[in-house]
N, C-alpha and C positions, 0 to 999 in steps of 0.2 A: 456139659453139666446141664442135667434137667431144671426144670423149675421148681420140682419139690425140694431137689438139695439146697437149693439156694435161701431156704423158707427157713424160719425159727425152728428148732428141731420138736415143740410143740405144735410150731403149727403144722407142719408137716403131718406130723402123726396121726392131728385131728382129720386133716382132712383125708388123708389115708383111711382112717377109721369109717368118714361118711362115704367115699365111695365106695368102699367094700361092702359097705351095709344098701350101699344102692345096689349092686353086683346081684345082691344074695337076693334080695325083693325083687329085681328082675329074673332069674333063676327061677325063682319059686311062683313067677307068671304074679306076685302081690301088689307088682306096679300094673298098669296097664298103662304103656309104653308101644307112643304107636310115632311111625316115621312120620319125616315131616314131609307135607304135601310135595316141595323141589325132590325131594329124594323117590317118592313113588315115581312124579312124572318122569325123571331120569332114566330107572327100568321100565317104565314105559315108551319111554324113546326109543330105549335102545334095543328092548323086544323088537318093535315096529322096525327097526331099522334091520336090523338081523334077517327079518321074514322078508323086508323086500330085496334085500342083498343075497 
């Protein structure tokens, strides 16, 4: 069972409603949504590792 089933069947829905609406704002490039700095240096990592392996 996920988490949203376990929720109020309103609140569920609410928040269904807000992340959709984050979805579509990302989509539409409205958000500017940038990784977080662990997540860049990670493909960074593992570029560098790849080119010396």
């Amino acid at each position: 069972m996920t988490q949203l089933a376990s929720w109020r069947p309103e609140m569920a829905a609410q928040v269904e409603q807000i992340v959709t609406n984050v979805i579509e704002l990302a989509d539409t490039d409205t958000l500017d949504l940038q990784p977080s700095r662990a997540v860049v240096q990670e493909v960074l990592d593992f570029l560098d590792e790849r080119q010396a392996g």
